[in-house]
N, C-alpha and C positions, 0 to 999 in steps of 0.2 A: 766828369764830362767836360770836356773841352768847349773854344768857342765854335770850331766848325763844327762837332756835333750839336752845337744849341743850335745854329743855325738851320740845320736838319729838319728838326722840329718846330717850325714856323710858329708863332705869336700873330694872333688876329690882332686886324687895327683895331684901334681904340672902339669900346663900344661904351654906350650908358647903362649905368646901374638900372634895372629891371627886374620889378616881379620880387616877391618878401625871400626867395631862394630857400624856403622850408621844404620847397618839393611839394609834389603832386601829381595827381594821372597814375603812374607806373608805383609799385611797393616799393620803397626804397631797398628796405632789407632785404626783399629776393632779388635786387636786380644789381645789388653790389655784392650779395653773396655769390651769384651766378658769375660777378666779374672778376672774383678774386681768385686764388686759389686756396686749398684747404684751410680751413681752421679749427680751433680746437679750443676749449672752454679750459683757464683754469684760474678756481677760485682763491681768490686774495683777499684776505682784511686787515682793517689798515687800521689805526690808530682811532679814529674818530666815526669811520664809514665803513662799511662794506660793500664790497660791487663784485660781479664777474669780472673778471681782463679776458677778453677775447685777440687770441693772437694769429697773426695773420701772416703768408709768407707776402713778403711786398718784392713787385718787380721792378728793379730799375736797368735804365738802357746805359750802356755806353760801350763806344766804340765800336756799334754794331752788334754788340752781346747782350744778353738779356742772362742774369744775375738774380735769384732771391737772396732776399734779409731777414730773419727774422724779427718778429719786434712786438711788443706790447702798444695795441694801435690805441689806447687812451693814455698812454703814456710820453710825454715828447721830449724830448732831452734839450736844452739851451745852455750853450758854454758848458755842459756836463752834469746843469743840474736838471732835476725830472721834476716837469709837471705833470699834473693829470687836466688831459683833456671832456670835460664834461660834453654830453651830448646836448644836454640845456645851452653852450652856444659860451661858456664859462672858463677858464685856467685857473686851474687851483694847485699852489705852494704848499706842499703836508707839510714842511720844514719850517717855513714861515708860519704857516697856517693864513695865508693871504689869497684872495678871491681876485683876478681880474677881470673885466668886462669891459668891449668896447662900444660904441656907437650905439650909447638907448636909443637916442633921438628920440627925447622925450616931447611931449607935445607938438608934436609932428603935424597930427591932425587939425591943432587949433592953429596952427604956424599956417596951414592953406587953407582953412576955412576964412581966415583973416586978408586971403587971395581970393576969395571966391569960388575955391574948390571944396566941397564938401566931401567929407570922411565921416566915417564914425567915427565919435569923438572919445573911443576906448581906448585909445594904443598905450595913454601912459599907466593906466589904472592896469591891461593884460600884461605890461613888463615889467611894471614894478611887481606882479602878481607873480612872475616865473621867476623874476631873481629870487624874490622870497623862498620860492623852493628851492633853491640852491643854497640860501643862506641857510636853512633849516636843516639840509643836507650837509655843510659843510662846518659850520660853525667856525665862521674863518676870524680870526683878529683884527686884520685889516680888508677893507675892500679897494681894490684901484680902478676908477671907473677910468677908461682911455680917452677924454676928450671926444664932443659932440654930444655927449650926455644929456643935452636939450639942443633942438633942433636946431634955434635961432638966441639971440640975448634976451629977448623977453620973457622966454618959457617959463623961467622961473614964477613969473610973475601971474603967469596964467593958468598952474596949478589948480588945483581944484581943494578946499581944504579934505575931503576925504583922501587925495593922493598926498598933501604935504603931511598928514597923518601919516600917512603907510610908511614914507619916505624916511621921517624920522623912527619909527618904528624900525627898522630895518639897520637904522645906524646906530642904536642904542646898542648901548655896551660894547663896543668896537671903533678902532678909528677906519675911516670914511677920506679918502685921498681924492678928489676930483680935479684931472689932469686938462688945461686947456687943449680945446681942439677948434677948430677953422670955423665950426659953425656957433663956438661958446668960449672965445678965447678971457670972458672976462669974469674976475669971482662973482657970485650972483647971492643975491637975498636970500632968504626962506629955506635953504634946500642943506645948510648944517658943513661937516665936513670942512675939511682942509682942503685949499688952493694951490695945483704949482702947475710949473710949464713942463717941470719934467721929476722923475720922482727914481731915485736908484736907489738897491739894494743889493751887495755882494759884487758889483760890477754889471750887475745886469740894467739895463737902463729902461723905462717904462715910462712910454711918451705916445702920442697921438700919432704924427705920421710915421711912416718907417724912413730912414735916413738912406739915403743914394749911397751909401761906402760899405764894401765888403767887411770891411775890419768892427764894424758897431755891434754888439753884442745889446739886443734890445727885445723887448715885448711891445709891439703896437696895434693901434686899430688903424681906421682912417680909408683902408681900400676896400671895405664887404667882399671879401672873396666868396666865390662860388664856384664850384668844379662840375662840372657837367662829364657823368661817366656813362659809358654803352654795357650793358651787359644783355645775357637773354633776354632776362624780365623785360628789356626795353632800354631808355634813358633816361636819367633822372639827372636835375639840376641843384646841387645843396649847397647849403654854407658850408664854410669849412675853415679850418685852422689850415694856417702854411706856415712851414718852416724849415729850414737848411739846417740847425742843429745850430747856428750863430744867432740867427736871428727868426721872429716868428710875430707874421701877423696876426692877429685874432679876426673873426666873423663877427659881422654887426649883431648886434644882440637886438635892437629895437624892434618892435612890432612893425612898423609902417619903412624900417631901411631896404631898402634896393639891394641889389650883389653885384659884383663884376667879377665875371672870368676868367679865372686865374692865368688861363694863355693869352691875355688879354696884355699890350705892354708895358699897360702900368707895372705889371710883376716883375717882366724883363730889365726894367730901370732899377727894381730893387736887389733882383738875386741872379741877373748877368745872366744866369743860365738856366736849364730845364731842371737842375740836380737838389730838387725840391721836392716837396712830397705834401699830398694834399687829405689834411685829417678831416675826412667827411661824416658829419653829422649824420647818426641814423638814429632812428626812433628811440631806441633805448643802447647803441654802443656807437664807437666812432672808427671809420674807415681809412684803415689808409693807402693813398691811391699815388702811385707817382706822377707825378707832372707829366711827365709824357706822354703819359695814358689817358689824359682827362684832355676832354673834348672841347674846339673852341665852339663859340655860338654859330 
């Protein structure tokens, strides 16, 4: 796709992050199966897991043509190597055997009660609860959490000893990588693991924000993308992975994180154009939807 076809396809102004983006109202799975076209079940096992791959034809635009691809929608390729995209909200390295996860934003809740906004004060105890299932799932060597991992600098501090149990529990026997990010740019107490600003592997680089340059071969968090897709069933609004095959944001993993919009501009500063593709979380597999298909707010 070109720059006059990205133009095309307009990018809504800036909006704020809104709403946990797990969906709701409308079934997710009848209403991006209704939006896709055919798919077909075929079973794979892998070294450590087994899952279905649900494969999907995906359609992308250009030049005024509309074009299928085939492709294994939990599957993403970056720089040519293939992650699996979990629908827990997760990238997982079989190669590596390496877990990433962006934006817990842990302690979220105690971070505004401390404002005088009250929450339930569960969100660190339900996300340290769900990676656990994926660790258990994956059995990964390393984990890379992507920076914002606690909401603010003192989160650490404000743990609760039954979550700095679980917390450690989860890093045992494994190294634990916790990459600064805007809202936790400093190493912190109590919480274990290794410190850096940026962490690479193979050429691939795994940092917090995503970088402005075409040419960076990276895995980040930092934007909470959300794709909002029309189909029969209705419209549904979900997290979602995005990525160009060079580069690939991840979805806020935290309980209490907001989403933004993937036609939103922040995305247009990162990938110049629509020729992206948006892996949407569904209940139990992950969808992939082009950009140009997903709806602004």
């Amino acid at each position: 796709m070109n720059g006059d076809d990205a133009s095309a396809h307009s990018l809504s102004s800036p909006s704020p992050p809104v709403g946990e983006g797990w969906g709701g109202g409308c079934d997710l799975n009848d209403t991006l199966a209704n939006s896709l076209p055919s798919r077909r079940a075929e079973p794979v096992i892998g070294p450590r897991f087994a899952r279905t791959r649900w494969r999907a034809d995906l359609l992308r635009k250009g030049g005024g043509q509309q074009e299928s691809q085939e492709s294994n929608d939990d599957e993403i390729a970056v720089a040519g190597v293939s992650f699996v995209a979990d629908p827990g909200g997760a990238l997982y390295w079989p190669c590596e055997r390496l877990l990433a996860v962006a934006d817990l934003h842990l302690e979220k809740g105690s971070s505004f009660a401390r404002r005088g906004t009250l929450l339930p004060p569960y969100d660190t105890a339900a996300t340290l609860a769900r990676l656990a299932v994926l660790i258990a799932r994956f059995s990964p060597r390393i984990v890379i959490a992507l920076g914002d991992s606690f909401h603010d600098g003192d989160g650490p501090e404000r743990l609760s000893d039954s979550d700095a149990d679980a917390l450690r529990e989860l890093q045992r026997g494994r190294d634990w990588i916790w990459i600064a990010g805007n809202h936790d740019p400093d190493p912190a107490p109590r919480v274990g693991g290794d410190f850096a600003a940026v962490h690479v592997i193979s050429g691939i680089v795994f940092r917090h924000a995503p970088m402005q340059d075409a040419q960076a071969i990276e895995i980040a968090g930092h934007l909470h993308p959300v794709a909002r897709v029309n189909g029969r069933g209705g419209t549904v609004r979900r997290r979602c992975f995005v990525s160009d095959h060079t580069r690939l944001v991840m979805p806020a993993f935290g309980t209490y994180a907001g989403g933004l919009n993937v036609r939103d501009r922040a995305f247009a500063a990162v990938f110049a154009t629509l020729d992206f593709t948006a892996h949407v979380l569904g209940r139990d597999r992950i969808y992939a939807v082009a950009a140009a298909l997903c709806r602004p707010d």
